[in-house]
N, C-alpha and C positions, 0 to 999 in steps of 0.2 A: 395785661393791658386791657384796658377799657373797650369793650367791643361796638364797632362799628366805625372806628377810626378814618376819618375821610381825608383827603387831600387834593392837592390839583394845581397844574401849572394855568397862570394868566398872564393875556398879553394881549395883544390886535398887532397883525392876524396871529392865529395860534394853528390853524389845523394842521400845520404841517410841522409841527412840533414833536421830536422822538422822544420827550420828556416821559409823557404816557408809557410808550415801552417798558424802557428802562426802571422806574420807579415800581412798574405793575411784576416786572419779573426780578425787583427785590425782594416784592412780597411775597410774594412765591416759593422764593428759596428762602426764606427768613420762615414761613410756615406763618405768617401771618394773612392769615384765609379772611379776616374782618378788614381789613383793609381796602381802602378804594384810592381811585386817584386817576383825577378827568382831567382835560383840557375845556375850561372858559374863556371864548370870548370876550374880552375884557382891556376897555380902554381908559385914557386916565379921570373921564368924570366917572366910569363906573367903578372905581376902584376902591372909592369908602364905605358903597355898600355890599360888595363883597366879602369886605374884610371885616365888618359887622356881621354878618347873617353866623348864625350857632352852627358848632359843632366841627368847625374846622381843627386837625392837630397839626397840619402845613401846609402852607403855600409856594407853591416857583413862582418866582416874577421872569419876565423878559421882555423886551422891549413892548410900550415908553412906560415900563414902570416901575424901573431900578429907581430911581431919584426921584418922582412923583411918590411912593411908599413912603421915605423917610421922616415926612412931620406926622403920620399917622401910624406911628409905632411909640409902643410905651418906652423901651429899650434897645439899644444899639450897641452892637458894638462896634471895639474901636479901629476896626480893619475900615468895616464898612462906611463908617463916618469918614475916614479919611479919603476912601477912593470916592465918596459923594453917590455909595447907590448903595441899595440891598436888593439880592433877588431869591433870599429866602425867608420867610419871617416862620416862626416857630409860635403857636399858643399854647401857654401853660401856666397856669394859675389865675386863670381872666388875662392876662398879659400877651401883648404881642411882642415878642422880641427879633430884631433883625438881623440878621448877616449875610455875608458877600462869600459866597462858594468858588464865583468864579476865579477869585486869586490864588486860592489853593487849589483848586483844580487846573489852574496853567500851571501852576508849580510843578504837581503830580505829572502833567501829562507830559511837558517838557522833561524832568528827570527819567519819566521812563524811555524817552529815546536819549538821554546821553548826555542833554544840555542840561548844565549846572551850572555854570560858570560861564558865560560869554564876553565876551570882551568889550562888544558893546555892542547895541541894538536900534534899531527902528521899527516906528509905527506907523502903522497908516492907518488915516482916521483918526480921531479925536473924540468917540461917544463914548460911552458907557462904559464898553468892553475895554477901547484904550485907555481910561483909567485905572481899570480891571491890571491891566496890561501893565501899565507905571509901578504897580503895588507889588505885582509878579516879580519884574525886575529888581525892585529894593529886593526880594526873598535871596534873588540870586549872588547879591552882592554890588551889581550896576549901582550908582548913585546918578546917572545921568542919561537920558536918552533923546535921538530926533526922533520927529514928531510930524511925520509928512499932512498936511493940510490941505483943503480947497480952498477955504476959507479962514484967514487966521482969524477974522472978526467973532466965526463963532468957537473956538475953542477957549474961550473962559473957564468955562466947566473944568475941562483939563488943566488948566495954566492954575486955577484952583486947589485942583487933586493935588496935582505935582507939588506945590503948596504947602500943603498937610502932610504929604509924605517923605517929605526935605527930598524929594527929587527934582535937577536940573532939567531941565527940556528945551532943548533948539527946534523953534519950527520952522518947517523949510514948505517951499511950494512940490502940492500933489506932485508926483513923476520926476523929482529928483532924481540923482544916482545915489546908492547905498553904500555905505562904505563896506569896504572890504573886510571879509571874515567874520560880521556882527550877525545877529538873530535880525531874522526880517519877521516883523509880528501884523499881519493882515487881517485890521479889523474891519474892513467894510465888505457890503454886501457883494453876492458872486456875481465876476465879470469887472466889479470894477476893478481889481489888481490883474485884470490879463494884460496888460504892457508889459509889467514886471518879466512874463515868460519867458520875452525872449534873450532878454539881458539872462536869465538866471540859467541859460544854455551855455553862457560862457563861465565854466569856474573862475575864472581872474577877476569876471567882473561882479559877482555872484555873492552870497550870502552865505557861510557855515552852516545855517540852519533855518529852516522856514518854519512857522505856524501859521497856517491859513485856518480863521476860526468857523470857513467854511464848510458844514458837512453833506449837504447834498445839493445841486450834483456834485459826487467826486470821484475821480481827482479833479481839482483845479486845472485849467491852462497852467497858472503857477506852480500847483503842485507836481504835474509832472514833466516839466521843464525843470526846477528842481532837482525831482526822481534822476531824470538823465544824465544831470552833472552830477550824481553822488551824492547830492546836499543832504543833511537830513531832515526830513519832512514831517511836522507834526499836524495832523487835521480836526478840524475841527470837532469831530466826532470825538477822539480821543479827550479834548476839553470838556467837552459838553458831560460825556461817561465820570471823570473825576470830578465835576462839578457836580453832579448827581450824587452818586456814590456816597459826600460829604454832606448831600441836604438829607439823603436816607438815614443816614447816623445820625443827624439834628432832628430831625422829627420823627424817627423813631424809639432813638436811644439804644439802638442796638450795633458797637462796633465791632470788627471791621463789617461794613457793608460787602453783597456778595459781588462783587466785583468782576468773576470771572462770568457768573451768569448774567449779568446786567450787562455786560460787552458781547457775550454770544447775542443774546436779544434783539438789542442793537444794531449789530449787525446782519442779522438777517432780517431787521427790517428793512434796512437799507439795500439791501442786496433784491427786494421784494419789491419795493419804488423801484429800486433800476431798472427792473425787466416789466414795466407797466408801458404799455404805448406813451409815444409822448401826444401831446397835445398842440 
């Protein structure tokens, strides 16, 4: 490989992003010692010229610039097109190509605790990740999901995805009740799903499985209200690690990604934040 190989996740805000980690301790065990990879500050007017300046071999996107990326990318594929974001783009050949990790890493992350088949699910929230989330569900077999909202005026976006992805969606007003026995999929930021906790203390009333795409602080209120009833509990963290994992094999061309070291990493960053004074 061509030496001095750089990369870097962007977003606003970014610093608290474990992307850095994880991506820095694939290179590590891949023996890829030319390798870099930062976190930028980066918002949507600065985004075209980041993605211009030389010498990049990948990028992470994360929030607002799944779906801002998309008209300045040469190639797309056709996952990403349909959930309406990319939050990987790959450079190879002068070309910028994009795709969506996140779909395949809720795949990965949900399969590795047990969920493969759900009977049927809900979402909360309607950004990025919950189209992320739409896409998931077709993997699974779903053709249909609710769609908890605050606002149904703004989920176009979604009502779009769903669209493209011949998925049905009911949306219902935020703090619904869940139906019985489905995936409860928690995309919005931490604290706003703490109602959900106490319902999910009651199994009858409860969810088969939770993913909170929340990684730190964790556990959730949710998730361990969850924990207590048995449910099984997938975190954010575990998403964010397979969605990783997948952008290391796309920019660096080397399969499988180290997996078991990019989770040790990981997690002892996390464990390193939690014992920090808080603020």
């Amino acid at each position: 490989m061509a030496p001095g190989r750089k990369a870097a996740v962007l977003g606003s805000p970014i610093a608290h992003s474990l992307s850095p980690v994880l991506h820095r301790a694939a290179y590590a065990a891949l023996g890829l010692g030319d390798w870099t990879y930062t976190a930028i500050e980066c918002d949507e007017a600065g985004l075209p010229g980041v993605l211009a300046a030389p010498g990049w071999s990948g990028l992470s996107l994360t929030m607002p610039l799944k779906r801002a990326v998309l008209p300045l990318l040469d190639r797309t594929e056709v996952l990403a097109v349909e959930v309406g974001g990319a939050n990987t783009v790959v450079f190879e050949g002068g070309a910028r190509l994009g795709y969506n990790t996140d779909v395949p890493g809720m795949v990965a992350a949900l399969a590795e605790a047990g969920v493969t088949a759900p009977a049927s699910a809900t979402i909360l929230g309607a950004g990025a990740t919950a189209c992320a989330a739409l896409a998931a569900l077709r993997e699974t077999g779903l053709t249909s999901a609710v769609v908890q909202v605050r606002d149904q005026a703004r989920a176009g976006d979604l009502l779009a995805a769903a669209g493209r992805l011949g998925m049905a969606v009911a949306l219902r007003p935020f703090g619904t009740e869940v139906r019985d026995g489905g995936l409860l999929i928690s995309t919005v930021p931490a604290g706003a799903a703490d109602f959900y906790a106490e319902r999910a203390r009651n199994p009858r009333l409860g969810s088969s499985a939770v993913l909170d795409v929340v990684y730190h602080p964790w556990p959730t209120p949710l998730a361990q209200a969850a924990t207590r009833s048995g449910v099984i509990v997938v975190s954010g963290f575990d998403l964010l690690l397979h969605q990783a994992a997948r952008q290391v094999e796309l920019m660096t061309g080397i399969k499988p990604a180290p997996l078991d070291d990019m989770r040790a990493a990981g997690l002892a960053e996390l464990a390193r934040r939690a014992a920090l004074p808080s603020r």
